[in-house]
C-alpha positions in Angstrom: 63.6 56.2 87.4 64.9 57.6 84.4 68.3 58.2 85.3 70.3 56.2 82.5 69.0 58.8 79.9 70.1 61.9 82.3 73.2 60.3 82.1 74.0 60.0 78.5 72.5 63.3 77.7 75.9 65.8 78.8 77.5 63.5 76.9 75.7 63.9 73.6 75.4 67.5 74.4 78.5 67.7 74.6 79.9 65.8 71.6 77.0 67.7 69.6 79.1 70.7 70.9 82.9 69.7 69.8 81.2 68.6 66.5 79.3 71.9 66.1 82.6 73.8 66.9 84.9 71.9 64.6 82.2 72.0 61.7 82.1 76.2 62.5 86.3 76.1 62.6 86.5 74.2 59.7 84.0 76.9 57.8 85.4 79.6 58.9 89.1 78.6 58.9 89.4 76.5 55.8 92.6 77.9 54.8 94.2 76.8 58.2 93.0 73.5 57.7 94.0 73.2 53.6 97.5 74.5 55.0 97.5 71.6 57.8 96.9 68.9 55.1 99.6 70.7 52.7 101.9 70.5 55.6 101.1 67.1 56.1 101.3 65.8 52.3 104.7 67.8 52.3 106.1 65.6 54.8 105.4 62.3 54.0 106.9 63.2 50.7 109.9 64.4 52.2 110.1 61.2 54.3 109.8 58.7 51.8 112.2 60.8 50.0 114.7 60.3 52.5 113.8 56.5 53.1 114.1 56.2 49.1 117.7 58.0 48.8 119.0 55.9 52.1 118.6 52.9 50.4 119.9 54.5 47.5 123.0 55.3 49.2 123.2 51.7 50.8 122.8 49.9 47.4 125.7 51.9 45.6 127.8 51.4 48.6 126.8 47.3 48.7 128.2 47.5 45.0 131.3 50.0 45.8 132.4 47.1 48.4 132.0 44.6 45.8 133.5 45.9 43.2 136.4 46.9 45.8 136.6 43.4 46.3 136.6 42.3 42.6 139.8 44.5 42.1 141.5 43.6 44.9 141.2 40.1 44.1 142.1 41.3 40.4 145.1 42.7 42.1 146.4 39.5 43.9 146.5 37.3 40.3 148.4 39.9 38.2 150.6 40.1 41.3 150.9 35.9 41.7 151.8 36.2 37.7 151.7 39.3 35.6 152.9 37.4 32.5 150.2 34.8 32.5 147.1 37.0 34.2 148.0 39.8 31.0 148.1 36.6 28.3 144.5 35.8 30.1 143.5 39.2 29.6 144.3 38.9 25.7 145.1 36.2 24.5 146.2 36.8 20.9 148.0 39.2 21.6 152.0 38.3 21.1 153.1 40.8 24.5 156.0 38.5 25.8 157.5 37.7 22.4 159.6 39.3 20.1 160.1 38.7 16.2 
């Protein structure tokens, strides 16, 4: 019996169908399809946009913290010893001392 090949053949028939329809959309409805790939290109650019300005936005706050922390600790030595941490700062300078 030949019943293998009767039972493939809807199949083909079938996918010979979707294909002819898509091919006959695709001909006749270009413009739809064009728009679906604009659409498409349009937001993976706005996503990696996004991705791209959140780890903007994560790098300048990494460096706000740091440099938070840089004057704070800036902070704690003038406030040990203003004298010495502003004779540090400039060194020939003559700020404590009076002619």
């Amino acid at each position: 019996m030949s019943s293998k090949s009767s039972d493939t053949t809807p199949l083909l028939v079938g996918a010979v169908l979707v294909i002819g329809a898509v091919i006959w959309f695709v001909i006749h409805f270009w413009y739809v399809v064009v728009g679906l790939i604009a659409a498409g290109a349009l937001v993976f650019v706005v996503i990696k946009l996004v991705q791209r300005n959140a780890a903007r936005r994560e790098h300048l706050e990494a460096e706000k913290t740091a440099m938070l922390a840089r004057c704070e600790e800036e902070n704690k030595r003038y406030d040990a010893d203003p004298e010495r941490y502003l004779s540090a700062l400039h060194p020939d300078s003559t700020m404590g001392t009076q002619n």
